[in-house]
Each structure stands twice: as C-alpha cells, then as structure tokens.
N, CA, C and O of each residue as an XYZ file, in Angstrom:
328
protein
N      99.542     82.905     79.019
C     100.276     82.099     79.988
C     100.761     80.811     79.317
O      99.939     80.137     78.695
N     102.053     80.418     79.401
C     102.693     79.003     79.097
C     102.082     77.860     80.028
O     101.764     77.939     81.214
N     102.017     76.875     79.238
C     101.315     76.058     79.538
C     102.652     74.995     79.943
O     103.549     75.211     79.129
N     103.034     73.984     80.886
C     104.283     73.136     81.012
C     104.657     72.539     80.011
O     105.791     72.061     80.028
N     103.777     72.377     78.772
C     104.440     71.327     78.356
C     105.483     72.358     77.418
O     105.210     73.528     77.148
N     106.261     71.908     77.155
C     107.268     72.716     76.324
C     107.392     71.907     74.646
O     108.122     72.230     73.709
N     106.644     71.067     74.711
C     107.033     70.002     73.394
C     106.628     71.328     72.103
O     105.723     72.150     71.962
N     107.690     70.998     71.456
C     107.427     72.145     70.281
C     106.276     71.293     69.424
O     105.886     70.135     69.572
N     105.868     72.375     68.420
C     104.880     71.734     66.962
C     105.772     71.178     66.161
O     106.928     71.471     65.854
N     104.974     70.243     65.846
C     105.531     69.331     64.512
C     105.868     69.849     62.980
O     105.002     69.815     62.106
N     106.843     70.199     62.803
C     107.009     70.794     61.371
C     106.404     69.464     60.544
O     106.805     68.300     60.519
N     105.094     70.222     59.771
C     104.167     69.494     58.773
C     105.492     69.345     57.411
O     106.333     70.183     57.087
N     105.191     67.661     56.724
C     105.930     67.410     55.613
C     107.483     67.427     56.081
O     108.364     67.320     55.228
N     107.722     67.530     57.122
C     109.690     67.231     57.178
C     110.019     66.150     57.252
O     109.389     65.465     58.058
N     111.081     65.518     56.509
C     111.566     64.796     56.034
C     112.182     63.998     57.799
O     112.137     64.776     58.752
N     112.647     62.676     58.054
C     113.342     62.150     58.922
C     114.717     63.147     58.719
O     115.363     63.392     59.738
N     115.137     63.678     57.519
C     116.556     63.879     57.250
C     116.467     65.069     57.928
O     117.296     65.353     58.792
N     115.418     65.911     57.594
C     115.242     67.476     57.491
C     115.023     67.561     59.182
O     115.605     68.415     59.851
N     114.201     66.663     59.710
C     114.243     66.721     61.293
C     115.711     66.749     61.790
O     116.218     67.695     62.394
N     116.216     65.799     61.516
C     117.321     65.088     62.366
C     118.790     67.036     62.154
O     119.266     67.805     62.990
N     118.918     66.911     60.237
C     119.858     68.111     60.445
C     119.200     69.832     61.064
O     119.853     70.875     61.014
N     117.984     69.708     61.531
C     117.298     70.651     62.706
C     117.507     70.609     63.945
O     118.057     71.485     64.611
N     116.999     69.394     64.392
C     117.690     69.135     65.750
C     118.994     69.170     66.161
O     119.545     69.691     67.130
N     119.516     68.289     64.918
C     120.935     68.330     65.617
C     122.131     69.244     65.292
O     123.309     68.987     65.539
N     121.693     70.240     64.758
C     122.303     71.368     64.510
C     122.219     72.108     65.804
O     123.228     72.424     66.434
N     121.055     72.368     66.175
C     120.401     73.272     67.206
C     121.292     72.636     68.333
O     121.729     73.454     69.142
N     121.633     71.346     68.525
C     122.122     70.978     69.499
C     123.492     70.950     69.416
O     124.057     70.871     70.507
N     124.274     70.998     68.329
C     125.732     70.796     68.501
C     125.846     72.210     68.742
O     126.487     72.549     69.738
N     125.031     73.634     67.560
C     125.697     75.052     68.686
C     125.602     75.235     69.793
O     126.660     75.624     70.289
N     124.598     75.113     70.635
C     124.546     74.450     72.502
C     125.554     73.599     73.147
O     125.912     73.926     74.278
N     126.091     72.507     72.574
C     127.281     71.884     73.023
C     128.591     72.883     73.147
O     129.217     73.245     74.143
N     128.802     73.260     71.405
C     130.119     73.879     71.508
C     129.625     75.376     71.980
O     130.619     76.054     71.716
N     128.531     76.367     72.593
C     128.739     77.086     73.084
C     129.104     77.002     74.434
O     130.029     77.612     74.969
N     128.039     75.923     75.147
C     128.587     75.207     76.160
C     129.921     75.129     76.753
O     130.288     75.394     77.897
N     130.733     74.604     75.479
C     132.272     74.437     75.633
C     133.101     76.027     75.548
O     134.065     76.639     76.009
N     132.562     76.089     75.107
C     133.577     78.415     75.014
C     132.933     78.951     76.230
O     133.596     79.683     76.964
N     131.610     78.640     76.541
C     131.394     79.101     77.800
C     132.427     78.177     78.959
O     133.207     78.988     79.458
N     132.591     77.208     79.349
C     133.696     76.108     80.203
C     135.126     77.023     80.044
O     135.757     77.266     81.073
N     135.716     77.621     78.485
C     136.418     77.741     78.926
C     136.691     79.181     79.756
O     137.473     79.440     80.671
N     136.024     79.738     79.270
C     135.917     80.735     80.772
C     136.960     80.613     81.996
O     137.855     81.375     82.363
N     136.495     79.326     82.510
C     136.989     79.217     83.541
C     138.691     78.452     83.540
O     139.063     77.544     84.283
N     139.138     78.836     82.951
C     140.494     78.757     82.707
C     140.983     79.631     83.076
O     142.189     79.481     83.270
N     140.379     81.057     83.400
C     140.865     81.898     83.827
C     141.330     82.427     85.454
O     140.612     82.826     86.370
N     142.862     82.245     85.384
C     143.440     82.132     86.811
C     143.233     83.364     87.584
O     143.417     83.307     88.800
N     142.832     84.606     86.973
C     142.612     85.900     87.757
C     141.366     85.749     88.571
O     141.207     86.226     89.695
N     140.350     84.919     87.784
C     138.673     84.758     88.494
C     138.792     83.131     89.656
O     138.589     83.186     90.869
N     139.121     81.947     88.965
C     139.506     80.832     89.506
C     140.671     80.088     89.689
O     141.757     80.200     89.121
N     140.263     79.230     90.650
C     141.863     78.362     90.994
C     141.475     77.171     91.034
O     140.536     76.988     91.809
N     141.767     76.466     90.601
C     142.214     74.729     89.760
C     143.303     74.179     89.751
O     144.392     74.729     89.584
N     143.009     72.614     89.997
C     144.225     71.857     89.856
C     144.323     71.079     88.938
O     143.211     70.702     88.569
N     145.813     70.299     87.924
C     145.703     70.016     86.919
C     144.311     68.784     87.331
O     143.359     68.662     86.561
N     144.391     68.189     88.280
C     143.562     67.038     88.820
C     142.158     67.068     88.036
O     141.693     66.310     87.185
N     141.622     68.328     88.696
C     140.301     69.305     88.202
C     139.394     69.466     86.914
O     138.244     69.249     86.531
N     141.219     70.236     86.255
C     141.035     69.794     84.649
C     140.845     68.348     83.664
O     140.135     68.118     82.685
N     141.965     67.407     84.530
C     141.908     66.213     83.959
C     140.299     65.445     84.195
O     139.717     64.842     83.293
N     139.883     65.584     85.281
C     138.312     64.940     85.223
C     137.426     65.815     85.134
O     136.529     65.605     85.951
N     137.195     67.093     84.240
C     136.312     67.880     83.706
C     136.636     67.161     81.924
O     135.825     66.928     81.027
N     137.996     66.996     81.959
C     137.964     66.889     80.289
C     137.682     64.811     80.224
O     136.868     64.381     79.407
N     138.170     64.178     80.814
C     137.770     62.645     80.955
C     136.517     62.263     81.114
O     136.116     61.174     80.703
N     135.451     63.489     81.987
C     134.035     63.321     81.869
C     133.930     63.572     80.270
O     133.850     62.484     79.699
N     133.907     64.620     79.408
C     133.494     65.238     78.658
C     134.316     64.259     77.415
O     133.707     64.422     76.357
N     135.329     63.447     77.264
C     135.701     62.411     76.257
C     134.913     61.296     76.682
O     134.348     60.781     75.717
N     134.653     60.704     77.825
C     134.101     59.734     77.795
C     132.890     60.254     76.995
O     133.003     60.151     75.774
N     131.862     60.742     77.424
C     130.571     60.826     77.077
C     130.640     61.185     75.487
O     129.943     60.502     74.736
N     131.112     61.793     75.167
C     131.459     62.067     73.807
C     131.940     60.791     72.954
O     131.386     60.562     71.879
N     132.824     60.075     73.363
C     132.838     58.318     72.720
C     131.309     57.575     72.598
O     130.819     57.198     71.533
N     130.573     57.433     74.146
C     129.355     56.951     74.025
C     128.474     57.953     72.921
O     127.927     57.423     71.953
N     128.407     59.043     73.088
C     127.998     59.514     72.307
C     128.016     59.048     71.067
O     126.901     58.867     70.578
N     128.796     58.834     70.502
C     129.981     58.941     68.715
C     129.458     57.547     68.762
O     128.696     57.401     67.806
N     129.556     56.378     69.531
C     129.255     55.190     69.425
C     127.761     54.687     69.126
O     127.379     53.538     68.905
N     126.804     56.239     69.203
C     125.485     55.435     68.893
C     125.587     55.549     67.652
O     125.227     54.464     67.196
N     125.859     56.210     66.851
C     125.888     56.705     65.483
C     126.431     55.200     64.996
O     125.690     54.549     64.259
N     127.338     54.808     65.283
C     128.127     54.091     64.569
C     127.640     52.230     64.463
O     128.174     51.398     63.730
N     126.488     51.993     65.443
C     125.621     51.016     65.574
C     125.049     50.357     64.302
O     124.499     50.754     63.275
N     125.256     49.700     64.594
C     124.881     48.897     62.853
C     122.984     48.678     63.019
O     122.540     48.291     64.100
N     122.424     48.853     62.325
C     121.095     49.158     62.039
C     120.845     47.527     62.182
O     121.519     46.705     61.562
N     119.561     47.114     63.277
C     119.328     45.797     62.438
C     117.880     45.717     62.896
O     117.384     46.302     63.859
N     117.171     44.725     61.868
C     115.621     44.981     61.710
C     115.377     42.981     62.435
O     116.205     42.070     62.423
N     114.263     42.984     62.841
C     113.645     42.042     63.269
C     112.700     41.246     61.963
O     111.727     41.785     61.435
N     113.048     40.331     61.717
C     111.915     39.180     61.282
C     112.116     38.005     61.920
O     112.960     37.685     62.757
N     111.111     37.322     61.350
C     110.631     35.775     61.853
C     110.950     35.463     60.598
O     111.825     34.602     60.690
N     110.612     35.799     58.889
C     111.254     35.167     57.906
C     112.285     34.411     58.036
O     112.790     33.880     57.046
C-alpha cells in the first residue's frame, strides 16, 4: 500500500547541476506535452471557440511563462554584515 507522501528518494552524490537538469527536464516534457495535448482542442469538428477564448488561453500561458523566464534571470545576491 502507498503511503501519501509522494516525496521521491534522494539520489545519493547528485550534483545541484545533476538535480536541477533531472528535474527540469522531467518538467519541461510535461509542459510541452501539456501544450500538444491543448492543442487538441483546436479542433472545430469536436469544439467551438472564439478568437476571444484563444486570445486568453494563450495571454494566460505568455504571461506565466515571462514570470516564469524572469526567475532565472534574477541576479544572485548573498547577505553579509562585512
């Protein structure tokens, strides 16, 4: 039986680097499948949409994607009292 917590094990000896291109690999194919799955629904035989519809499905999905892009781009800064 699964237990709730879902937190995976810690890969022993991985690097910050080796984490980060794991995770975030795993997560950008989830995004862009995400996105081929969305477009799906472009399809006028199954659904009906207005350009309206489209324009704030894709204005959600640029905004968040800027905030997104914008943490990366944060300038690193460390704390002293020196």
């Amino acid at each position: 039986m699964l237990s709730g917590n879902m937190v995976k094990p810690k890969i022993e000896l991985e690097t910050k680097e080796e984490k980060f291109k794991r995770i975030a690999s795993a997560r950008t194919k989830k995004v862009l499948e995400d996105l081929r799955v969305l477009g799906n629904c472009a399809n006028n035989n199954t659904y009906s949409y207005s350009d309206d519809d489209v324009n704030k499905i894709f204005s959600a999905i640029d905004k968040e994607m800027k905030r997104v892009k914008s943490l990366f781009n944060q300038p690193i800064t460390e704390f002293s009292l020196d």
